[in-house]
C-alpha positions in Angstrom: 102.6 157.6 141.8 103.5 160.5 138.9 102.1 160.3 136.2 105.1 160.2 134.3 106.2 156.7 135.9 106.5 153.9 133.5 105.4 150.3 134.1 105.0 147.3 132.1 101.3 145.8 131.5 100.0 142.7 130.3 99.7 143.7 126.5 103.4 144.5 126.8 105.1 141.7 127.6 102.6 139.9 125.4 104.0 142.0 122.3 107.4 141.2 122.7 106.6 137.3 122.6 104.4 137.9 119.6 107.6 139.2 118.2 109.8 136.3 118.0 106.6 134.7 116.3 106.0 137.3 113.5 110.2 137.3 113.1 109.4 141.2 113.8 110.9 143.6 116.2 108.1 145.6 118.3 108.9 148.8 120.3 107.1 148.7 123.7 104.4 150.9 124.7 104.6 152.3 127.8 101.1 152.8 129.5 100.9 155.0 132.8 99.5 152.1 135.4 96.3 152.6 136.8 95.9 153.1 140.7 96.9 150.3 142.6 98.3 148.7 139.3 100.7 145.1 140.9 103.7 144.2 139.2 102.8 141.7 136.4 106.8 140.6 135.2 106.9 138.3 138.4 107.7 135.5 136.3 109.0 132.6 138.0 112.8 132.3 138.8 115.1 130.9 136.3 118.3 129.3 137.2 121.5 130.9 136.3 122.8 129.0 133.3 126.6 131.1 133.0 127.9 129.3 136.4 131.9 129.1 136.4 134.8 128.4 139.1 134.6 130.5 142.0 136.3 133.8 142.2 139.4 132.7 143.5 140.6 130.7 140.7 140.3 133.9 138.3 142.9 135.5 137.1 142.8 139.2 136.8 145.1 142.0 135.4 147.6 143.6 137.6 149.0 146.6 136.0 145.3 147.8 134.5 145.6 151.9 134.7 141.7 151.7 136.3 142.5 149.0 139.4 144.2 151.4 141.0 142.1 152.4 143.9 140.2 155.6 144.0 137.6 157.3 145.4 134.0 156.7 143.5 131.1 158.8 143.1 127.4 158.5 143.1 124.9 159.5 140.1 121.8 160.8 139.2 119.8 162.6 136.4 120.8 166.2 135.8 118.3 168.6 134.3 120.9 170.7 132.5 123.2 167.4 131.2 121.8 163.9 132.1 123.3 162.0 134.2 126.3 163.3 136.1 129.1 162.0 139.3 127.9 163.5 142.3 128.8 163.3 146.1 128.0 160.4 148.6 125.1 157.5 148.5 124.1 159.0 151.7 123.4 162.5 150.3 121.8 160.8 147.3 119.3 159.1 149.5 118.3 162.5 151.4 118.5 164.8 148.4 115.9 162.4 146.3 113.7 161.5 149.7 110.3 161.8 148.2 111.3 161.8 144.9 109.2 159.2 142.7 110.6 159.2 139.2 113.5 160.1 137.0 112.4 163.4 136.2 111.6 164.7 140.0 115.3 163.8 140.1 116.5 165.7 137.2 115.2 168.8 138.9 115.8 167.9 142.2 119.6 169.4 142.8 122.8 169.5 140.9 124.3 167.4 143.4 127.6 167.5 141.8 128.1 171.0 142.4 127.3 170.5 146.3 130.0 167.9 146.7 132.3 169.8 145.6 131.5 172.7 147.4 131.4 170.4 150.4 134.5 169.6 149.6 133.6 165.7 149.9 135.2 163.0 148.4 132.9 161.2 146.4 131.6 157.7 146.6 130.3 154.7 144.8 128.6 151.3 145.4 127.6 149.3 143.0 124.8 146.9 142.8 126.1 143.4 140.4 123.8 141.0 139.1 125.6 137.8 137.6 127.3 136.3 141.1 127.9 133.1 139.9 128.6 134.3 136.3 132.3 134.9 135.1 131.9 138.7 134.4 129.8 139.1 137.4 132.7 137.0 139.3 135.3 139.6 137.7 133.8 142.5 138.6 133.3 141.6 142.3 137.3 141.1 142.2 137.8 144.4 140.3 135.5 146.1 142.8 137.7 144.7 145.8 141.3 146.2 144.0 139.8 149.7 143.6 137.9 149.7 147.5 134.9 150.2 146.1 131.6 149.0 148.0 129.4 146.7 146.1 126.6 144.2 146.2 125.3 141.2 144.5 122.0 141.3 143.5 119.5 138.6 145.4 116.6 139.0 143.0 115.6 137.4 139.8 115.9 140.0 136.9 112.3 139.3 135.7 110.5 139.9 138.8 110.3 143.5 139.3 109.4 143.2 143.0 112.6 141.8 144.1 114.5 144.1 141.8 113.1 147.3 143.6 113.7 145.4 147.1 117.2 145.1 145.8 117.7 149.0 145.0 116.1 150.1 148.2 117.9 148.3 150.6 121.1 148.6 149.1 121.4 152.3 147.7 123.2 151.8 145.2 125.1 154.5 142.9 125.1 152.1 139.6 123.7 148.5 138.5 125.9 146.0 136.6 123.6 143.5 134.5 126.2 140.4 133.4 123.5 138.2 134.1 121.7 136.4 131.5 121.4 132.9 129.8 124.3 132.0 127.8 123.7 128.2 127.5 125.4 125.0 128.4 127.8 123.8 126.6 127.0 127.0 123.9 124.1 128.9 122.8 122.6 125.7 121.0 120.8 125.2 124.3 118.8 128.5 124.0 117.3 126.7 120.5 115.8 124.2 122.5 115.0 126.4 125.8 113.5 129.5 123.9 110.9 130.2 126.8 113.8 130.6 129.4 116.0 132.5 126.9 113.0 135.0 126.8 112.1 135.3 130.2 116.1 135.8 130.9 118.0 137.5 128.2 114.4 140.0 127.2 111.7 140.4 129.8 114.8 140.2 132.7 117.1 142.8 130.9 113.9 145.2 130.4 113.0 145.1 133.8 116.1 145.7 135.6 116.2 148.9 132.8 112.7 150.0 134.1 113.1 150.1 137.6 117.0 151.1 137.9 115.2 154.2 135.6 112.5 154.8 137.6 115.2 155.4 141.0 117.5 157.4 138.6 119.9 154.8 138.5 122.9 154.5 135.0 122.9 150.2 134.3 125.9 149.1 133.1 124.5 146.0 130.6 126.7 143.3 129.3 125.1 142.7 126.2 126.5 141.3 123.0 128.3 142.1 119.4 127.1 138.5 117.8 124.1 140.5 116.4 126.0 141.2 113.5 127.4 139.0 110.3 129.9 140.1 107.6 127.7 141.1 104.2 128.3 144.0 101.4 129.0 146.9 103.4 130.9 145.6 105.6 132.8 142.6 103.9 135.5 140.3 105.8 138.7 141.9 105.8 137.8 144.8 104.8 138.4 146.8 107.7 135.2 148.1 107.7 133.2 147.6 111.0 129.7 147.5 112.4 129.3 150.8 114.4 127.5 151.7 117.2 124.1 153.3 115.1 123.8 149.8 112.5 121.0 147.7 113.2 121.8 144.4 113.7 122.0 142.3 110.8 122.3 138.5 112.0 119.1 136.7 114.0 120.8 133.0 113.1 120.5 131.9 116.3 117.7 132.5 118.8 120.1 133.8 121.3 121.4 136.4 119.3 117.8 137.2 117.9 116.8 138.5 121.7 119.4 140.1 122.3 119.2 142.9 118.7 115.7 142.8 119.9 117.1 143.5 123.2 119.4 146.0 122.4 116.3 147.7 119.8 114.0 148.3 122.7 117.6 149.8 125.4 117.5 152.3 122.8 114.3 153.9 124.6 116.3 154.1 127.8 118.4 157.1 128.7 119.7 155.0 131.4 121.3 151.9 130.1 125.2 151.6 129.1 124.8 148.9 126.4 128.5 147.6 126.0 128.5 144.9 122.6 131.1 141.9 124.1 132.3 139.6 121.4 134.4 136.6 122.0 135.4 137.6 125.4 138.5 136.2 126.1 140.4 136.5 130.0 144.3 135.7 131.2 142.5 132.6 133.0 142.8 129.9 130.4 140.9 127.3 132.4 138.1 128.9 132.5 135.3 127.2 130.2 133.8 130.5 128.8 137.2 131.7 127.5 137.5 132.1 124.1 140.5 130.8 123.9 139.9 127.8 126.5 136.8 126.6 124.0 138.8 126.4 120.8 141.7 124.8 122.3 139.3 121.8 122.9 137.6 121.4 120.0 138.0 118.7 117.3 138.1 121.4 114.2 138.0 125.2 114.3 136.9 127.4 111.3 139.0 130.0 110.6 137.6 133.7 110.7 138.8 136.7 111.9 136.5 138.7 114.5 136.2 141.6 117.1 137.3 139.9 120.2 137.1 141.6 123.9 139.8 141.1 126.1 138.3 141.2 129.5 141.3 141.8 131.7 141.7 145.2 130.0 138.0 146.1 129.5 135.9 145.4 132.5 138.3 147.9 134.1 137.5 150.3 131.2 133.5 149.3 131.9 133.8 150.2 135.4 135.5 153.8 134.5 132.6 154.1 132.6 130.1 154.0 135.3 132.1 156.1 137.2 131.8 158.7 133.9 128.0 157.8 133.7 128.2 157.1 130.2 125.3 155.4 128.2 124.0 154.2 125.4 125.2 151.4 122.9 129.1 150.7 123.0 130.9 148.3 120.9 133.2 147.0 123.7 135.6 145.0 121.8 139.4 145.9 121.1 140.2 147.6 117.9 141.0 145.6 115.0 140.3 141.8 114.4 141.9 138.9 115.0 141.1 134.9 113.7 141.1 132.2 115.3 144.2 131.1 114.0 146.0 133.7 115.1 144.9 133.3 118.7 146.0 129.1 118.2 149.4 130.5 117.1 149.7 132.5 120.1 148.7 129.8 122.4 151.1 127.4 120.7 153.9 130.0 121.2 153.2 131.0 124.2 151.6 128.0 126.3 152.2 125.0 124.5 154.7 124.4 121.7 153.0 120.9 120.7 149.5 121.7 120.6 148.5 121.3 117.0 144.6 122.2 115.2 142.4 121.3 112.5 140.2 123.8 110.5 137.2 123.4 108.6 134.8 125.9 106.9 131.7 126.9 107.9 129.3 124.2 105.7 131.6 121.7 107.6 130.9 123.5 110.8 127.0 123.9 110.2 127.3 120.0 110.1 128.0 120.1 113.7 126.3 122.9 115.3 122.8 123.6 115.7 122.5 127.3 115.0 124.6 129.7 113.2 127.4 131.3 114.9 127.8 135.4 114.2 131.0 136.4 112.3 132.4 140.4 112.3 134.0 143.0 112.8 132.9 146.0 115.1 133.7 149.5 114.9 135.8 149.9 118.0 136.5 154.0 117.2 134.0 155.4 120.2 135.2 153.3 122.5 138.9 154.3 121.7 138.6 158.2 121.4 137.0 157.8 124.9 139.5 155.5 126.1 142.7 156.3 124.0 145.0 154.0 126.0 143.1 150.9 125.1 145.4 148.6 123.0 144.4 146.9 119.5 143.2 143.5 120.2 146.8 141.9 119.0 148.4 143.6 121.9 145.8 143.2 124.4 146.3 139.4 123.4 149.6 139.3 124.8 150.1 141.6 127.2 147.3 140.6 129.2 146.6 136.8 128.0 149.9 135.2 126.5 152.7 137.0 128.8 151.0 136.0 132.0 150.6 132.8 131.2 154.1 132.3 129.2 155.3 128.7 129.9 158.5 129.0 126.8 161.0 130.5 126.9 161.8 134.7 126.1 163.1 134.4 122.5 166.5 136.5 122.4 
């Protein structure tokens, strides 16, 4: 093995426990392994916790301007400008035959360039973790509209073993992470199951990182914007987001204190799309980790407005981002905020003229809950100048949400 390749020892996974202990954040060191060095993040299995209705009862945009088919491409490191599209998986596999880390691919070939010349249309296929997920659901229905080939991951994120088994039987051109622990009914349950929480939402995210960078491989990681809270800088209504560069802010909850720890240590990898969802929020309103779906049910709702993501527009968008091998952190939430109001006036005007709500504020909700919950407003500017069609969160509300599921009548 070069000398170059990365792998996780004993001492490291170690440090990023002692972490959560000392409330610090630690940056891993990464140790050249010794010959004949074994995998030490086999960590046992843990079940899937984000388990929704099966694909078929999801509802998913039809007019999106990236589900219409189209041909794909492969990727790999670039020497001259990171990572780039190139031609076919097939080419990939005999252009970086014998090729045992990132940077022998860098240097091996400027694939790109041959396609073209070729005059081959490119391809993709994508490698999903998160199956029985609801973005991991969504995406394998996106991937169907556009014809492109993809896989669901059979290994457990933290064991690095079944991860590379994964990747070498499959080929793939990208990984999607929207696995993870989410917790049942909410994040509460991550208080209570903070070992699982780790071994899912930390060690699993950094080893899927490590090994899709080790076969020069972009991951596209569904991470999360509830890392941040409202405070001088960036005060509620302001207008005045969290961008991409801030360091998170907010560690109220145990959930969102792995992931900034999470999203501290991405920053090391060149390879990892880090996309910020907040609130996500999909045209299928019986789904139980919609938004909208949850605060439809409760007893009292507080009333704050927030960065929301609208997934029937953006996991479109995240997909045209693998195909752009883009990467590093994105706050992938619609521009502007909206508050939770708002959305219950939409949903009365739109779905159900009788439905009625109670607020409270947020000492009544701490009464309730067991954590804090994460209240702001991201930056949404990057994401836009890349993807200028992208409509403010308002619209995307009801063009993609409200007007597909319209049950009164068109007002004149």
């Amino acid at each position: 093995m070069n000398s170059d390749t990365v792998m996780f020892r004993e001492c490291t996974v170690c440090t990023v426990v002692l972490g959560f202990a000392f409330g610090c954040f630690y940056t891993l060191e990464f140790i050249p392994p010794a010959a004949g060095a074994s995998d030490v993040l086999g960590f046992p299995a843990v079940s899937e916790i984000d388990t929704v209705p099966s694909s078929s009862e999801m509802l998913l945009p039809l007019f999106h301007p990236y589900c219409n088919p189209g041909p794909g491409s492969a990727t790999v490191l670039s020497s001259s400008s990171g990572f780039k599209s190139v031609g076919s998986a097939s080419r990939l596999s005999h252009v970086f035959e014998g090729c045992n880390t990132v940077q022998e691919r860098r240097g091996s070939a400027d694939l790109q360039t041959m396609a073209a010349a070729n005059g081959n249309a490119p391809s993709y296929k994508f490698l999903i973790y998160g199956k029985t997920g609801w973005i991991g659901g969504l995406l394998g229905e996106i991937c169907k509209k556009q014809g492109i080939d993809y896989v669901y991951g059979e290994g457990r994120l933290e064991n690095r073993s079944s991860i590379e088994q994964d990747i070498i039987t499959n080929k793939p051109t990208h990984v999607f992470n929207a696995a993870g622990v989410t917790g049942r009914p909410n994040v509460d349950w991550c208080e209570s199951h903070k070992v699982e929480t780790i071994r899912a939402n930390v060690v699993g995210t950094l080893t899927l990182a490590d090994v899709a960078r080790e076969h020069g491989l972009i991951v596209i990681n569904y991470a999360t914007g509830c890392i941040f809270e409202y405070d001088a800088a960036h005060p509620e209504g302001s207008g005045i987001g969290f961008k991409e560069e801030d360091t998170p802010n907010f560690i109220g909850s145990f959930y969102s204190k792995c992931k900034a720890m999470v999203e501290e240590l991405l920053k090391n990898y060149d390879n990892v799309c880090n996309l910020r969802v907040r609130m996500p929020i999909s045209s299928d309103l019986k789904n139980p980790r919609n938004f909208i779906t949850k605060i439809t049910r409760y007893e009292k709702v507080v009333n704050i407005p927030n960065s929301m993501t609208i997934l029937d527009e953006l996991l479109p968008i995240s997909v045209e981002m693998a195909k752009r091998n883009l990467t590093g952190n994105w706050n992938f939430t619609n521009p502007g905020v909206v508050s939770h109001n708002e959305v219950l006036e939409m949903y009365r005007d739109y779905v159900d003229p009788s439905f009625k709500w109670t607020n409270f504020n947020l000492e009544e909700q701490s009464k309730v809950i067991v954590a804090p919950r994460s209240n702001n407003e991201l930056d949404a500017s990057k994401l836009s100048k890349e993807f200028p069609e992208m409509l403010p969160i308002k619209e995307s509300l009801i063009k993609y949400v409200f007007e597909p599921n319209r049950k009164t009548p068109v007002q004149s």
